[in-house]
Structure formats: C-alpha cells, structure tokens
ROFITOR-275788 format. One record per residue (C-alpha): x, y, z. Coordinates in steps of 0.25 Angstrom, whole numbers. Example, Ala and Ser with C-alpha at 12.3 -4.5 7.8 and 13.67 -1.06 7.14 Angstrom:
ROFITOR-275788
((49, -18, 31))
((55, -4, 29))
This chain:
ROFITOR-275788
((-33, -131, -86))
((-46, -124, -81))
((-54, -135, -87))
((-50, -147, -80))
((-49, -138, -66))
((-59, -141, -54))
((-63, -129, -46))
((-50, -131, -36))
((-41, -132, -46))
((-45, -120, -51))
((-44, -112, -39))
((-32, -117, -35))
((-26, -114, -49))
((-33, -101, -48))
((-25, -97, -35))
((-12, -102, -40))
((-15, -92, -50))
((-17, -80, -41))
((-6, -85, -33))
((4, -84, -45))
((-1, -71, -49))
((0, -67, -36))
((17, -71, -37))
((16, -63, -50))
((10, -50, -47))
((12, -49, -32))
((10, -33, -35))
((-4, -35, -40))
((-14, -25, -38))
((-26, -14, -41))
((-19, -7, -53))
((-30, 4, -53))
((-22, 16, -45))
((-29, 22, -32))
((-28, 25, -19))
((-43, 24, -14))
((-56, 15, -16))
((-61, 27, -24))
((-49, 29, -33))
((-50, 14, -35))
((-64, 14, -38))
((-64, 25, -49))
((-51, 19, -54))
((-60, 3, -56))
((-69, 13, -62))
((-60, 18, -73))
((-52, 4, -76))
((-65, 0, -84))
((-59, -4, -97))
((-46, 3, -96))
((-34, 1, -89))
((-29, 2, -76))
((-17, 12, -80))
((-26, 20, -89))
((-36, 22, -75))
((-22, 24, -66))
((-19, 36, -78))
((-32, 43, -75))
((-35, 39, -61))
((-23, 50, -53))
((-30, 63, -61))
((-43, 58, -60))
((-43, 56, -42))
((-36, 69, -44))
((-46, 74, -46))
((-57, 68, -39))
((-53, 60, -28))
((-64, 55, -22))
((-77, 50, -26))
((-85, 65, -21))
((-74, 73, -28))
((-77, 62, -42))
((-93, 63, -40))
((-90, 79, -40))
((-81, 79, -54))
((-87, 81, -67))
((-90, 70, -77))
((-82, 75, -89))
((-68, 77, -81))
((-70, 64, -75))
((-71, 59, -89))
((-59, 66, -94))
((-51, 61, -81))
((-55, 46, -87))
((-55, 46, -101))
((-44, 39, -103))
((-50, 26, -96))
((-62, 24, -105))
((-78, 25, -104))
((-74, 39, -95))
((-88, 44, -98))
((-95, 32, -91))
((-83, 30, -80))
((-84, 46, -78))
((-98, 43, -75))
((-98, 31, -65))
((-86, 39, -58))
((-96, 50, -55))
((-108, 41, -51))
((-100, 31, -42))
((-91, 44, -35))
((-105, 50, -33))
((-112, 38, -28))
((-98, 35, -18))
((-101, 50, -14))
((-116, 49, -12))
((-117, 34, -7))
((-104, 30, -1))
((-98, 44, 5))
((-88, 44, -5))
((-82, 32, 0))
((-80, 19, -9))
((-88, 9, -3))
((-81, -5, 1))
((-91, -14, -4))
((-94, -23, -18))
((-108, -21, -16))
((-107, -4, -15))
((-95, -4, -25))
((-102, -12, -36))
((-114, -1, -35))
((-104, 11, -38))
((-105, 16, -55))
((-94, 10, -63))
((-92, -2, -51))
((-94, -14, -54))
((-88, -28, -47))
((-75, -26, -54))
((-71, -12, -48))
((-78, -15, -34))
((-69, -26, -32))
((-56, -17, -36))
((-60, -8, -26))
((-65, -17, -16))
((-52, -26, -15))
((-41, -14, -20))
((-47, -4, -11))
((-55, -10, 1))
((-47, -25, 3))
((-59, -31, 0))
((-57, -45, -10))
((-63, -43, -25))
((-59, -50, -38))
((-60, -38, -49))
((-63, -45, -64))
((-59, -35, -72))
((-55, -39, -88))
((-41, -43, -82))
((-47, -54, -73))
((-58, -58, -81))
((-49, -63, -93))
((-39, -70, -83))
((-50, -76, -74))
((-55, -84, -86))
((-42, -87, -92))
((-38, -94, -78))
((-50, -101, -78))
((-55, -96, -65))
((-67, -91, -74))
((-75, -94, -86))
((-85, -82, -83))
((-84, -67, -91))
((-93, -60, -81))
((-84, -53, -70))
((-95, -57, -58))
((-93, -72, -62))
((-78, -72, -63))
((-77, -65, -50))
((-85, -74, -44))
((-77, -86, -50))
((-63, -81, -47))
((-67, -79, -32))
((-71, -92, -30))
((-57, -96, -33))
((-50, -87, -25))
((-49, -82, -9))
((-58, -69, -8))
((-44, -63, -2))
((-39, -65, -15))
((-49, -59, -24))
((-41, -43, -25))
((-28, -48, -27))
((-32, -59, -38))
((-38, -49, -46))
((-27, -39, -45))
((-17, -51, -51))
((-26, -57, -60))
((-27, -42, -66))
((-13, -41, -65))
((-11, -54, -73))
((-21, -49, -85))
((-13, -36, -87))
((1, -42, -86))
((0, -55, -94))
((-13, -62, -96))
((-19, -52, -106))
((-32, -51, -113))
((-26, -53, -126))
((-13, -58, -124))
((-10, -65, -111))
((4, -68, -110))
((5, -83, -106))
((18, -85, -109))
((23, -75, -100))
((12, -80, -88))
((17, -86, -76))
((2, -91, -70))
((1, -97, -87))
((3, -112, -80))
((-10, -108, -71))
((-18, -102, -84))
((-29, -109, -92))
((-26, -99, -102))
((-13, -101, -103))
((-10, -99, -120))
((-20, -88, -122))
((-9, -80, -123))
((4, -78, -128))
((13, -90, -122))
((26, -88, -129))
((33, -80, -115))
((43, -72, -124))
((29, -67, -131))
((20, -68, -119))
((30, -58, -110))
((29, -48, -120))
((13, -47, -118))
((16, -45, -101))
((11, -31, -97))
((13, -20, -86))
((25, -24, -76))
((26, -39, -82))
((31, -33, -96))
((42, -32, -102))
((50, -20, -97))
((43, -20, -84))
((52, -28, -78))
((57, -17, -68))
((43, -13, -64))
((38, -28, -61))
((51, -30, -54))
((47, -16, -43))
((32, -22, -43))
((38, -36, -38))
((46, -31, -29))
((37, -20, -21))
((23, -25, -24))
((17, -15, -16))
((22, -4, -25))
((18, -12, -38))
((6, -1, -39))
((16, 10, -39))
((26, 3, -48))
((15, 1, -59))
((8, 15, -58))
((21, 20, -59))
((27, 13, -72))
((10, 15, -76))
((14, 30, -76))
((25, 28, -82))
((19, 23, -93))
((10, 32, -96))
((20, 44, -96))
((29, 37, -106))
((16, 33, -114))
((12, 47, -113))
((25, 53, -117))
((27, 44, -129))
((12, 50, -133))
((16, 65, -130))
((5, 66, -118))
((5, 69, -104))
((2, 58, -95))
C-alpha cells in the first residue's frame, strides 16, 4: 500500500485514519493525572520508561508533599527518591526534578513557562515532554513521539525515520497544526489498546483496512480480542461503555478502575496500596 502511494494519497489515507480513530476513542486524552502545568510537567518527567499508571500511583503522595516547583527545589534528594522509586532511574529523575524546580524558581518565578524554546531548556525536558505540557496544559498544538507513536507512525507509513525530531516533522507535514495534540493523544490510545509492540491485534482492528501493516500481528479475531487492553478488553465492557457515553469523565472513569486495580493487585499481594 505505502509503496505505491503519492504524497496526497498518503495524506489523505493518513487523515481518514485520524478520523477513524477519532470515532473509535472520542474520549482520548493525556493519561498522565494533573491538575496544573507543573504537576504535568513533573508527571512527563517521570513516565520515562515506565508507565503512565505506575507515575499516576506515585504522583498524589508526591504533590502532596511538595506542590509546587519552590516547595520541590526545597525537598531533599533522597525522600524524593523514595517518593519515586517505583518509576525507575529515581536517582537521575530525583535529580533533574530538583535542578528543573530550582531553575523554575530562579529563572521563571516559579511559573512554567509556555514556550518550546524555554521548556526544551528545563533538566529531564526534552521535545517529547515540552509538547505534553504545551498542548495539555497551555492549548498550544504539539505532536508528542513517544514509543507509542513512533512504532505506529512507521507502521502507517506516515514515516520511515527512527529519530523522534524527524518523525515529528514528517507526521506534521501531513496533518493540520489544529490537530497535532489530539493526534497524538489517539494514536497513543491506539498503541496501548491494540496495535502493540509485540503483539498487535489485527484481527481485532477497526482502521486494519487503512494499515500497511496489516498481518504483523495476530489476524485471527477470536485471537486478536483476546490481546485488547485497558477499557477495550475483555471484561471491560461496562467501563468502555461509561467512557462512550460521557467522554468528558473518560479520565475519571479510567483513574478510578486504575485504582481499583491496583487495590485488588495489592490485596491479592498482601500490601497496602
């Protein structure tokens, strides 16, 4: 498919894509938990190489305790570590939470600054989390490659690239700047749920028609729903059918079966969660 393409056809099959999964995850969003550019920031800060719920686990204690970016450049390193552990590299994410809090303090009034150039310059910041904060926190478009959007990006043809700079570049030349933050937040959507890293469940794909990559994956859609994750699983009917149906509490809905989670994992482990 990609190779016989021109460059229209390729943006038009690139928009009916995000079109589609628009249809299919009307509720789509930042799945990091916050409630301001800093918490945001320091959330982006943590995902690196873990996952979202892991950083939503940590992140209530953690603002708890220090809620803003003076309060954090004030803590001490090792109980910021022990706060964080949990996410990975806590040492080195300890330590560019204190430098980028002190340099908010010092250079930006303890305000998060609203701009790629001044956000990129921040320890721990690179493109990937100034674009989460800039178009989650500030309105302002971003496309935010992170593992999830890389691997899609290339297997829709919209890239051949590896480097994030590239692939940000290519994949807004085929999309309205307007749409960059809400791209992102479905094609992420779309990596977690069903088209997996090792596993993509074709089968059970409804954009597989508009995919390159179609047969990667598991195609057999007995087999295929059984690799659907999050709210599209198996069993979750009752939660995908809440976020359908009010969208604008789709982040409350998943926090909450999140938590759920966790305490029922925790229980069967004999721990507190």
């Amino acid at each position: 498919m990609a190779a016989e393409e021109s460059a229209l056809g390729l943006k038009r099959r690139a928009r009916k894509i995000n079109r589609e999964l628009a249809e299919l995850y009307p509720y789509a969003h930042a799945e990091l938990d916050f409630r301001n550019p800093f918490e945001l920031l320091v959330a982006t800060v943590l995902s690196a190489q873990t996952t979202d719920i892991r950083v939503n686990a940590v992140t209530p204690e953690l603002f708890a305790r220090f809620p803003t970016p003076l309060a954090m450049a004030q803590a001490q390193s090792m109980e910021l570590e022990v706060l964080i552990k949990s996410t990975g590299f806590f040492r080195a994410k300890a330590a560019n939470l204190l430098a980028l809090s002190t340099r908010l303090v010092d250079e930006y009034d303890g305000v998060v600054p609203g701009s790629l150039e001044a956000l990129v310059t921040l320890p721990g910041v690179g493109r990937k989390t100034a674009n989460v904060v800039l178009g989650n926190a500030f309105g302002v478009p971003g496309i935010t490659v992170d593992t999830h959007f890389m691997r899609l990006a290339r297997r829709f043809a919209w890239t051949e690239s590896t480097d994030p700079v590239r692939i940000e570049a290519d994949v807004a030349a085929l999309f309205e700047r307007r749409d960059w933050t809400m791209l992102s937040h479905r094609v992420v959507f779309h990596g977690r749920r069903i088209c997996h890293a090792r596993k993509p469940a074709c089968g059970a794909c409804p954009i597989a028609h508009l995919c390159p990559a179609y047969g990667d994956g598991e195609v057999d859609p007995v087999k295929a729903a059984k690799l659907l994750k999050y709210e599209m699983a198996p069993g979750q009917e009752e939660l995908l059918v809440r976020m359908l149906a009010d969208v604008h509490k789709a982040a409350q809905y998943r926090q909450e079966s999140q938590h759920a989670d966790r305490v029922a994992d925790a229980a069967a482990k004999g721990i507190r969660a």
